[in-house]
N, C-alpha and C positions, 0 to 999 in steps of 0.2 A: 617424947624426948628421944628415943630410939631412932623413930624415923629422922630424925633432924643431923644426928650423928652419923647416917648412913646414907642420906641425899649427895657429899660432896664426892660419894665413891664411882659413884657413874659418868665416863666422861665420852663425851661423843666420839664417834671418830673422827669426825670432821676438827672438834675443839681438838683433840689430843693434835692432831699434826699442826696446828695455829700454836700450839704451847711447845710444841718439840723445835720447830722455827721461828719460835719469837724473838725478835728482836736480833736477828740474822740480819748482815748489813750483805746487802747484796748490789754491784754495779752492772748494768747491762750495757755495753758499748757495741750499737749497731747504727746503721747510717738507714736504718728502715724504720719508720715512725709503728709500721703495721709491727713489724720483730720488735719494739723495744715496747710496745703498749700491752703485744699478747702477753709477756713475760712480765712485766710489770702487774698484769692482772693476777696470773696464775699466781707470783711467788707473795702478792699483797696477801691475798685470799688463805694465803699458809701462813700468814703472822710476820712475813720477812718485812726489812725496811727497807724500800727498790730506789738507788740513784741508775740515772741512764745519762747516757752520752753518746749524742752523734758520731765522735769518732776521737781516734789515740790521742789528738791532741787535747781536746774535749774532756778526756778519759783521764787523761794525768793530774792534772789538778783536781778532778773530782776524790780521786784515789789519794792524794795527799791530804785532803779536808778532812773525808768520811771516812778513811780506811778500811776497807769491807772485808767484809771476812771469804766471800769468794767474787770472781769474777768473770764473767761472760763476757767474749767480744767476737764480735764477728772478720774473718778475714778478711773478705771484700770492700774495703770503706776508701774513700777517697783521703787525701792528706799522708795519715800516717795508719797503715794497714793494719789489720790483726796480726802478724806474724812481727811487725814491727813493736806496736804497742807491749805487745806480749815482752820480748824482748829486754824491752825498758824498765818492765816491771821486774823479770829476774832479774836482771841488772842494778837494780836498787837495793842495797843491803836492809834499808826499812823495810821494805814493800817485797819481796824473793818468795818468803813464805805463803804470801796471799797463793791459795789455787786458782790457776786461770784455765776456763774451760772454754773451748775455740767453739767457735758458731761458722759451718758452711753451707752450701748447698751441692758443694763439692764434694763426694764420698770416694775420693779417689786413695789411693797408697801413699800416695807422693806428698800430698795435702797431709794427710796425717804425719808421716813422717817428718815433715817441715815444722809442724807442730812439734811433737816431740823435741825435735831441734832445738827452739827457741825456746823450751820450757813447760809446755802447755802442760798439765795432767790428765788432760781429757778432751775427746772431739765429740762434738753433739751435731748431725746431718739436719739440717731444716728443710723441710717444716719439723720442730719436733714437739712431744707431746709434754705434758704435765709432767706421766712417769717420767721419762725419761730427765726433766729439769732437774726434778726432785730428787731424782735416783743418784744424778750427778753430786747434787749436795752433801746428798747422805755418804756418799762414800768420798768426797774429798773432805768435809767439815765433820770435825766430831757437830756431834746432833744431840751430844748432851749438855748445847749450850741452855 
């Protein structure tokens, strides 16, 4: 009886971060199948639930369906750019509060600062890593969803 009461206390590392981001709505808006599949993989594999979209336009009606609790978009895209999309999202008194974290491969001052500008909370340099996805989450989303 003992053991039985003390098995549910061990929890992997791997389960506790699929339980700290479970059921985390996450949109990835890149116009790169390779950027929106890595990220799609890493943030699956953490218990998030990953909508993607080719790009801002793409991006807005996903955003009004699923409402995610944060989002990733890349500035580079064809139609309507990350710095635009971003934009539209502060600009919507529903959707303001969503954190949006910019995807470049740009690491320049000016890039960032433009971000900034339109809203953004955070710049992520591509290619980037797990940490770093994650890192973003935890500190734009409370994590004690």
């Amino acid at each position: 009886m003992d053991n039985a009461a003390q098995s549910p206390v061990s929890v992997p590392a791997a389960s506790a971060g699929r339980a700290r981001l479970s059921g985390l709505k996450v949109l990835v808006i890149d116009d790169s199948k390779t950027i929106r599949r890595t990220a799609e993989t890493l943030l699956t594999k953490e218990g998030c639930e990953v909508f993607t979209a080719v790009d801002g336009f793409d991006a807005l009606s996903k955003i009004a369906d699923h409402q995610p609790d944060i989002v990733f978009v890349d500035i580079m895209m064809p139609r309507l750019d990350g710095y635009q999309t971003c934009s539209l999202i502060k600009h919507n008194k529903v959707f303001r509060s969503i954190p949006v974290i910019m995807l470049s491969s740009k690491d320049g001052l000016f890039d960032r600062a433009r971000g900034r500008i339109v809203g953004s909370e955070h710049y992520l340099t591509k290619p980037f890593t797990r940490d770093e996805l994650l890192s973003a989450i935890e500190q734009h989303v409370g994590v004690a969803k």
